[in-house]
C-alpha positions as CSV (number, residue, x, y, z in Angstrom):
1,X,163.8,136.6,172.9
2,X,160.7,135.0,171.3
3,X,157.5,134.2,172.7
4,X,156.4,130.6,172.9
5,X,153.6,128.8,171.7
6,X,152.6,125.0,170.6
7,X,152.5,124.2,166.9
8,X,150.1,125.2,164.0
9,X,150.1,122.6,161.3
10,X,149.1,122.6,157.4
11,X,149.2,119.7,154.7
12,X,150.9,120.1,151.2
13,X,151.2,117.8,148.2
14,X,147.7,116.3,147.7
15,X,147.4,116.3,143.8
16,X,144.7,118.0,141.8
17,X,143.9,115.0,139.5
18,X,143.3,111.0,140.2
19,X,146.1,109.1,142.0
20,X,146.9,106.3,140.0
21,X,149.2,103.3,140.7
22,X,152.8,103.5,140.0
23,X,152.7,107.2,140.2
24,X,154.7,108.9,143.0
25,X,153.6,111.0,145.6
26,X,155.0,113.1,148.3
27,X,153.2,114.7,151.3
28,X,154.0,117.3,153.9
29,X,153.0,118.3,156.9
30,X,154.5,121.9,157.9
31,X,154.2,123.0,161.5
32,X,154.8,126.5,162.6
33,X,156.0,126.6,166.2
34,X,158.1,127.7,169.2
35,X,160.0,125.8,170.1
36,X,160.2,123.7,167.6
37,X,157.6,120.6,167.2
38,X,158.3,117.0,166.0
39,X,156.1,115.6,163.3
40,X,154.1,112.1,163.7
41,X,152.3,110.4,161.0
42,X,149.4,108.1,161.4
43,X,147.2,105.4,159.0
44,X,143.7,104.5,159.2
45,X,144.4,101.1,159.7
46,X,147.3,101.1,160.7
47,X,148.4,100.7,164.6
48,X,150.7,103.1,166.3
49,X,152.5,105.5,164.4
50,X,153.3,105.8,160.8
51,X,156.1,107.9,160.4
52,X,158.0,110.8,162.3
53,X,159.1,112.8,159.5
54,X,157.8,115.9,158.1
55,X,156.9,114.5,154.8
56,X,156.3,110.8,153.8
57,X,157.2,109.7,150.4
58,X,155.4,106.9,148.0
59,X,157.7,106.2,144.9
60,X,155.7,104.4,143.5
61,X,152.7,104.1,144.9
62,X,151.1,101.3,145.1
63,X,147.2,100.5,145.9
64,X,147.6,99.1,149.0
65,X,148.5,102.4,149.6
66,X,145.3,103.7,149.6
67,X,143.7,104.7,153.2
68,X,143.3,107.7,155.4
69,X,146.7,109.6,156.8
70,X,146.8,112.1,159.4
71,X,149.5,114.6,160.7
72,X,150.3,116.2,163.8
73,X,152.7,118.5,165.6
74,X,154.2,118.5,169.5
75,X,156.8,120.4,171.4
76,X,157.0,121.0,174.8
77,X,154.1,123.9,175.0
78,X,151.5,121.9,173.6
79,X,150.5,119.7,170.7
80,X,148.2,120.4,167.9
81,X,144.9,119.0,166.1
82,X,145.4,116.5,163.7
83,X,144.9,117.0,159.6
84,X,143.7,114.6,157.1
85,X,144.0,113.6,153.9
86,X,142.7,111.0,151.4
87,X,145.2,108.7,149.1
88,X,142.7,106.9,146.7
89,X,145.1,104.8,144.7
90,X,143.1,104.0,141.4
91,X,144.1,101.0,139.3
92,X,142.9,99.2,136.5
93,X,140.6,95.7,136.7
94,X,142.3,92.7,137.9
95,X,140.2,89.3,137.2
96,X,141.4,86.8,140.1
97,X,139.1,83.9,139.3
98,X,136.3,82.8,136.8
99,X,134.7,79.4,136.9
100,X,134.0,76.5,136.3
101,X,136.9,76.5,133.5
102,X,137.8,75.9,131.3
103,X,134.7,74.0,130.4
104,X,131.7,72.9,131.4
105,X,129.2,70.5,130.3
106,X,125.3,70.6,130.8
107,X,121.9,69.3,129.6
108,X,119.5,70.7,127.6
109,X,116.8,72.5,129.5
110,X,119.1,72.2,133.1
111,X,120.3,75.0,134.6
112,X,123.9,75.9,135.0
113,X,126.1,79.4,136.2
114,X,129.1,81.0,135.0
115,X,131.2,83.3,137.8
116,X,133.9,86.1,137.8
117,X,135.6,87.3,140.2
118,X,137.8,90.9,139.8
119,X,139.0,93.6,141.6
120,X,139.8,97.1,141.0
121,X,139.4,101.1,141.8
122,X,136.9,102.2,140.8
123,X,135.4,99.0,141.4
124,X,134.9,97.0,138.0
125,X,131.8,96.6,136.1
126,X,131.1,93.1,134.8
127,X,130.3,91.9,131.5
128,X,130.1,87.8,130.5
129,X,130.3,87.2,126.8
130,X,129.7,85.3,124.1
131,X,131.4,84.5,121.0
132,X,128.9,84.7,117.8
133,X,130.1,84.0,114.1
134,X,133.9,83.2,112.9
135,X,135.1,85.4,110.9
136,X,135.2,88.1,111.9
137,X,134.2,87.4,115.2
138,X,131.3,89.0,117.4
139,X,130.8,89.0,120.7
140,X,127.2,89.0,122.3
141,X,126.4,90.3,125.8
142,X,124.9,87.6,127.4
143,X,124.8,89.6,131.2
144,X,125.9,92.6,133.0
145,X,126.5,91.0,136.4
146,X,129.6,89.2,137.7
147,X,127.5,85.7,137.9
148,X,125.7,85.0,135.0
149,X,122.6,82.5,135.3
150,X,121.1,80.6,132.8
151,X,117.9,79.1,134.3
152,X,116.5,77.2,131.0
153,X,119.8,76.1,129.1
154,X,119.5,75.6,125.1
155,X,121.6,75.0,122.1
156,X,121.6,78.9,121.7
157,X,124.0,79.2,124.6
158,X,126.1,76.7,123.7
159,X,130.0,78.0,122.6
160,X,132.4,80.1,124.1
161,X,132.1,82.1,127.0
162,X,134.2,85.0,128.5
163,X,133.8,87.5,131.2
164,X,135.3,91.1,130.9
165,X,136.1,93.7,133.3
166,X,136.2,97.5,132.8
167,X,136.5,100.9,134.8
168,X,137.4,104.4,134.2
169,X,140.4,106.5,135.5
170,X,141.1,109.9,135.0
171,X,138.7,109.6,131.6
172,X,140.5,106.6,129.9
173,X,138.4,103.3,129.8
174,X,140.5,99.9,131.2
175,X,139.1,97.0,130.5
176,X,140.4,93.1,131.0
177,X,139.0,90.2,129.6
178,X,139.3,86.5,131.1
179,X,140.3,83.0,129.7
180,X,137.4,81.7,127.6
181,X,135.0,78.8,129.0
182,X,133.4,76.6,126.2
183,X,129.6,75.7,127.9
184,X,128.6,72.2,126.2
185,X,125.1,71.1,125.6
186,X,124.0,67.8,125.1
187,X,120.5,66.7,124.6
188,X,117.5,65.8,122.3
189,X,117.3,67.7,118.6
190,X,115.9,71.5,119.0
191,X,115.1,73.6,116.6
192,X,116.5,77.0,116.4
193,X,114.2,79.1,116.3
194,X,115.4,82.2,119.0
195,X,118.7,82.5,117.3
196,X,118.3,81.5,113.4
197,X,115.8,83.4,111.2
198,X,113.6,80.3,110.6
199,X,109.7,80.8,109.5
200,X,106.8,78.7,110.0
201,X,104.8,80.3,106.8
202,X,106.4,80.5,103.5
203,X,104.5,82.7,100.6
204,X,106.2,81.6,97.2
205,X,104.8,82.6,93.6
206,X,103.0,80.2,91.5
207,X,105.6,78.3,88.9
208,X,108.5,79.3,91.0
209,X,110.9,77.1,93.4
210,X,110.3,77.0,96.9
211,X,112.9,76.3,99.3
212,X,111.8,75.7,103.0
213,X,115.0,76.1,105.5
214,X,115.1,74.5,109.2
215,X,117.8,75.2,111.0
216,X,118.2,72.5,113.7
217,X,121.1,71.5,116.4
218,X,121.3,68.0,117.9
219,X,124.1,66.7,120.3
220,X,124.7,63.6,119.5
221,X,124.5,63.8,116.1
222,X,120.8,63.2,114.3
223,X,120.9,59.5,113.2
224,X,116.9,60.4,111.3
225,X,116.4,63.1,109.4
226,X,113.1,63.3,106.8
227,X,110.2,65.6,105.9
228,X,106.7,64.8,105.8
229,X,103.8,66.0,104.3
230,X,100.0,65.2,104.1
231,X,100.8,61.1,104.3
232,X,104.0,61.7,102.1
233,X,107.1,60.6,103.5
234,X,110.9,62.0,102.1
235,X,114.0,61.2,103.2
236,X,116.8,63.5,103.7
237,X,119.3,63.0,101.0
238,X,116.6,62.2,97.8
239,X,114.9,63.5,94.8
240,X,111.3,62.7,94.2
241,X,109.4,64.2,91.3
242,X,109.2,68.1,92.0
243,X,110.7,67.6,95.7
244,X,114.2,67.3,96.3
245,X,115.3,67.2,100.1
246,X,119.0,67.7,100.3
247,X,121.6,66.6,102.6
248,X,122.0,68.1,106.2
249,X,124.6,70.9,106.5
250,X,126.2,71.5,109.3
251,X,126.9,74.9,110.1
252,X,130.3,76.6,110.4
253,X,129.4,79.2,113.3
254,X,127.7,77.2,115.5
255,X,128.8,73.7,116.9
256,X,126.5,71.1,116.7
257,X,124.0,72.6,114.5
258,X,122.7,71.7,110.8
259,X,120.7,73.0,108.1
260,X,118.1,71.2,106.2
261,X,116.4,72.4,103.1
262,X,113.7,70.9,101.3
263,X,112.6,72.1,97.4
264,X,109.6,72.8,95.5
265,X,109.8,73.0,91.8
266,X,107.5,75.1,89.9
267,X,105.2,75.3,92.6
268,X,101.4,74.9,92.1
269,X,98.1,75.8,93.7
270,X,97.7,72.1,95.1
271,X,101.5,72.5,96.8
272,X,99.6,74.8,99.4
273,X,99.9,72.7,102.3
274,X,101.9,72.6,105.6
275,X,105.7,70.5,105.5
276,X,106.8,69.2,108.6
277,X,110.4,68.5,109.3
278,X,111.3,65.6,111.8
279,X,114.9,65.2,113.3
280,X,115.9,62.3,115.4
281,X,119.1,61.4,117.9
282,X,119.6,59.1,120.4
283,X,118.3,61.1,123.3
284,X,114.9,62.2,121.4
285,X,112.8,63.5,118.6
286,X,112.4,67.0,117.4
287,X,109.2,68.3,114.9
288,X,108.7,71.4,113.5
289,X,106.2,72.4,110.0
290,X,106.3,75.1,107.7
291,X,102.8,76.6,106.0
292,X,103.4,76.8,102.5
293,X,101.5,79.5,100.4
294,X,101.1,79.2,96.8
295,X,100.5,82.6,95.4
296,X,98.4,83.1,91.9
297,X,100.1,85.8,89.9
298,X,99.1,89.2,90.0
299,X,97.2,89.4,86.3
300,X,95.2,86.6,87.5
301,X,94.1,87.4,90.4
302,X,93.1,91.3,89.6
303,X,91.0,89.2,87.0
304,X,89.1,87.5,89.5
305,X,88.6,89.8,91.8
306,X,87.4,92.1,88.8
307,X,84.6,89.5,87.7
308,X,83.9,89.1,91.6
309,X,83.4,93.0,91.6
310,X,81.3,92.9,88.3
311,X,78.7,89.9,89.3
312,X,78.4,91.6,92.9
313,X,77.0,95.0,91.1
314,X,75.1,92.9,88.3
315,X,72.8,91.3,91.5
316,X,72.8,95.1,93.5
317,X,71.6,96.5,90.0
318,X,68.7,93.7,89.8
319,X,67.8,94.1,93.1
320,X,67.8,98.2,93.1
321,X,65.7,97.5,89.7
322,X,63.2,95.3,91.4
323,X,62.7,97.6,94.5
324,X,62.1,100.7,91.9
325,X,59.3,98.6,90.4
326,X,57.3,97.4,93.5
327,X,57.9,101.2,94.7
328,X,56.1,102.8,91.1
329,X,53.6,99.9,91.2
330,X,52.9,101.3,95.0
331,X,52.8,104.9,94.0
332,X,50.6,104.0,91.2
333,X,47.4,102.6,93.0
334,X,47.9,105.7,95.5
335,X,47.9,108.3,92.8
336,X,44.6,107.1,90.2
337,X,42.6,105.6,93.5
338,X,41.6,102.6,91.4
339,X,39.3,99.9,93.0
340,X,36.3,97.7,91.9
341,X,32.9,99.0,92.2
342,X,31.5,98.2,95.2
343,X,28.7,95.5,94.8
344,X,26.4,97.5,96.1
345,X,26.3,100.2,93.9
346,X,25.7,97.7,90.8
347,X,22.6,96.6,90.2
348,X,21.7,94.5,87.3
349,X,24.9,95.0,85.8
350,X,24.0,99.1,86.1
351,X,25.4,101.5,88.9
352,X,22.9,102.9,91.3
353,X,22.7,106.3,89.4
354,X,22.9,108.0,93.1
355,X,26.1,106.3,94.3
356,X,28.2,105.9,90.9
357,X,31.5,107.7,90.9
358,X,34.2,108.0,88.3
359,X,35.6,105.0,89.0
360,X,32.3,102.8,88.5
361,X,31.1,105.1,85.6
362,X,34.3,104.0,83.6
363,X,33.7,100.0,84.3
364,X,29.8,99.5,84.2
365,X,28.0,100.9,82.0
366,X,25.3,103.8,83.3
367,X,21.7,102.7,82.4
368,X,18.3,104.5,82.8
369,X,16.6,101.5,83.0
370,X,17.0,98.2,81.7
371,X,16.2,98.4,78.4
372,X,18.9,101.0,77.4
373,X,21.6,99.9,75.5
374,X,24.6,101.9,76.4
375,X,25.6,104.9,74.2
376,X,28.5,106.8,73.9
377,X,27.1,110.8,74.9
378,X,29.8,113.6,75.4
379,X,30.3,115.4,78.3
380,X,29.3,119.6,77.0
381,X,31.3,122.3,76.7
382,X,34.5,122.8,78.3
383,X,34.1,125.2,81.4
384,X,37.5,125.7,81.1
385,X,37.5,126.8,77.3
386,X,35.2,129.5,76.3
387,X,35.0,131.3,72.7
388,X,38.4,129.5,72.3
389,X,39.9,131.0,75.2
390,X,41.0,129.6,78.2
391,X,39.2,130.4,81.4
392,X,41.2,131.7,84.0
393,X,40.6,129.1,86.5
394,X,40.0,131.9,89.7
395,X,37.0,133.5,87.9
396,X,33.8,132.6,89.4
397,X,31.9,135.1,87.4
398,X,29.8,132.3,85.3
399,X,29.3,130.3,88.6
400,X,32.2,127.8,87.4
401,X,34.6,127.1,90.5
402,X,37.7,124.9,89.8
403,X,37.1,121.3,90.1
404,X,33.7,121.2,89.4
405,X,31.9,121.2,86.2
406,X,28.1,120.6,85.3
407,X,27.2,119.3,81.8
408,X,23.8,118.0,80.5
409,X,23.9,115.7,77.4
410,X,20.7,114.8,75.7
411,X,20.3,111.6,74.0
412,X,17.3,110.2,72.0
413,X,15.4,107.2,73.3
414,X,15.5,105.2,70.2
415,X,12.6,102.8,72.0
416,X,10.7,105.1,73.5
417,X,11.5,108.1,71.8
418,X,12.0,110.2,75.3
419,X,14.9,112.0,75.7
420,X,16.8,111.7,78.8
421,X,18.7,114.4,80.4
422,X,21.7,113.4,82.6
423,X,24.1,116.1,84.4
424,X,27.5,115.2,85.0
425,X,29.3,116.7,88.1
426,X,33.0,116.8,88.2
427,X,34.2,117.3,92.0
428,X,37.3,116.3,93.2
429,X,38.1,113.8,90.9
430,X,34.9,111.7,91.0
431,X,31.9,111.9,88.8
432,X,28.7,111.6,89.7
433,X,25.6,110.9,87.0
434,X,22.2,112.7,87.9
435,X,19.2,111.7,85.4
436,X,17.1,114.6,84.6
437,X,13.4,114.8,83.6
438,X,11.7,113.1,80.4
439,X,11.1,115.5,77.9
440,X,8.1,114.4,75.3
441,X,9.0,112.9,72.1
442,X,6.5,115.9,70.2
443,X,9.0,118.5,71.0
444,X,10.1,120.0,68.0
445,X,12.5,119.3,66.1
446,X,14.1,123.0,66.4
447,X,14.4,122.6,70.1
448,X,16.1,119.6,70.1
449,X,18.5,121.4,67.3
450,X,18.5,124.5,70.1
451,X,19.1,121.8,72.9
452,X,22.1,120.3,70.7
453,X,23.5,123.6,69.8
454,X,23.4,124.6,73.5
455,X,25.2,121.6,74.7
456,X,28.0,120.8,71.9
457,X,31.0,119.3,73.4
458,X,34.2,121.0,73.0
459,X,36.4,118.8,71.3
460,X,39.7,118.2,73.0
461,X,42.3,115.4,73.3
462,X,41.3,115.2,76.6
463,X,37.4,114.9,76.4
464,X,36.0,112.9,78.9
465,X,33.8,110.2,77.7
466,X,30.7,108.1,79.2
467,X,28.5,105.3,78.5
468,X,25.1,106.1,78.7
């Protein structure tokens, strides 16, 4: 005989993978026991008891489905704990409502909403777009959320509208799309300036065409279309001279929009000026102006900036020139310490004999008295030249130092036949004229030979001469 004891209970059949709708699945619950236990099945959700059977069946299953089951086991020695398992029924997007549809009218610059509504498991993401171009068609993301708002509505988001659905099962992407909306803007002319590639400055080569394109929508239709310019006026539609304004387009992808060009022909410098587009409807007026840049051609223009460049470095030559002359003119008086003889050290049109320098001795004549007329005497010997060598200019041995010299020149009083002795000091660059003592007109005449002979100039280039 075997002992008795109250169930033990295990789950089978949970599978591995994602359980997806319209799949089938079985699941178990085994009991071990003695005597035997009966099975009962419960569901989160669900009141009272599911099932009695060992196993419970789904073939298929479906995703209300989905929830929490629980088994347990009883007999007459006890009961035991419950198990649980999991069915996640997954199942690809369902939309169940989008609106307003299937279209929907609104005013420019209002406010409107589109909203979808979808189910799913995983739970869907949202997508609302919209259609772009014809052939072949694009579709723009407009939003990522299930409600998409447009707070400031334009002629941009005019067209057709969709919203999609999507989630991911077991690695494979579902996705659903809805019935299209058409969103319907009405309003004053606006130019398009966020969704066409429209400029405001146009750079064109001199001699060549410029076209200026405005891309424009207007609901209800423009009834005035012209450019202007300066206080030029040009209809759509018309050829005047060089400008020819052509004929609104409308354009194929986009409802309720138009294109209109206007054309320069050989352009010149003088067409450099700023063309404004206006567009009229029933509702309003819409402006919007284009800068138009003539450019010269490249030959040209190096050529002017190249005689630019030249006359800039002709004036910075001119001026460098005249700075160089003040400058040497500067350094000039600095270096030879020229300036007029002070007035008094001139007397009688003579220099004070005590005070004269170099400077006065080569402007006013040096007098020993008023009666002398001046006479050109020559400073002696060289000091620096002796027996037609040069003197080194460090030996002191005949009492010479450098920058000094002594000469004595005698000259002949041709009035008063008295011979006047003057010595001539050269000390840092001034001269300095000391008159000696009157000698007697009876001195022999081989003396004043000896005094000649003894003082006879060396005779250089650069002899120094004064007026005596």
């Amino acid at each position: 005989m075997f002992p008795s004891y109250p169930p033990e209970i295990s789950l089978e059949g949970k599978p591995k993978e994602e359980i997806i709708e319209g799949m089938s699945l079985i699941l178990r619950c085994r009991a071990d026991a003695n005597p035997k236990a009966n099975i009962i099945w419960r569901k989160s959700g669900h009141s009272g008891i599911y099932d009695i059977k060992d196993h419970i069946e789904f073939n298929p299953i479906r995703r209300t489905d989905s929830g929490v089951y629980s088994c347990s086991a009883k007999n007459d020695i006890g009961q035991s704990q419950e198990m649980e398992i999991t069915v996640d029924v997954r199942y690809k997007p369902k939309i169940n409502r989008v609106y307003p549809s299937p279209r929907t009218t609104v005013s420019l610059y209002q406010s409107t909403r589109l909203v979808c509504e979808a189910e799913g498991n995983p739970a869907p993401k949202y997508s609302w777009l919209q259609r772009i171009g014809g052939d072949p068609v694009i579709w723009q993301e407009r939003t990522n959320n299930a409600t998409f708002y447009i707070h400031n509505v334009t002629y941009s988001y005019q067209g057709i509208y969709l919203c999609q659905a999507s989630n991911t099962i077991n690695g494979i992407f579902n996705t659903l799309k809805s019935e299209e909306i058409f969103l319907d803007v009405t309003g004053p002319p606006q130019i398009l300036v966020d969704t066409f590639p429209v400029t405001s400055h146009l750079v064109v080569d001199k001699d060549e065409n410029a076209v200026i394109v405005v891309l424009f929508c207007s609901d209800p239709e423009p009834r005035q279309t012209y450019w202007e310019w300066e206080t030029f006026r040009q209809e759509t539609n018309s050829n005047t001279g060089r400008h020819t304004a052509d004929e609104i387009q409308r354009i194929p992808t986009q409802d309720d929009c138009y294109e209109a060009r206007l054309t320069i022909h050989n352009v010149e410098g003088g067409d450099s000026k700023t063309y404004t587009l206006v567009v009229e409807n029933e509702k309003g007026r819409e402006t919007f102006s284009v800068a138009l840049e003539v450019r010269e051609p490249f030959l040209l223009t190096m050529m002017i900036g190249g005689a630019i460049i030249i006359v800039l470095v002709v004036i910075c030559l001119i001026a460098l020139l005249i700075c160089l002359v003040k400058r040497d003119k500067c350094c000039f008086n600095h270096s030879s310490g020229f300036k007029p003889a002070p007035e008094s050290i001139v007397e009688n049109g003579c220099p004070d004999n005590d005070r004269a320098d170099l400077t006065t001795a080569k402007t006013v004549p040096f007098c020993t008295n008023p009666g002398v007329k001046g006479k050109i005497a020559t400073i002696g010997e060289d000091p620096f030249y002796k027996d037609g060598k040069k003197a080194d200019r460090n030996d002191n041995r005949d009492g010479l130092s450098f920058g000094s010299m002594e000469s004595s020149v005698l000259e002949p009083d041709h009035r008063d036949q008295s011979i006047v002795t003057a010595t001539a000091t050269i000390n840092n660059s001034r001269i300095k004229v000391h008159p000696q003592a009157t000698h007697s007109t009876h001195e022999s005449t081989s003396n004043r030979r000896t005094n000649r002979s003894e003082y006879r100039p060396y005779q250089s280039p650069s002899v120094e001469q004064a007026y005596i």
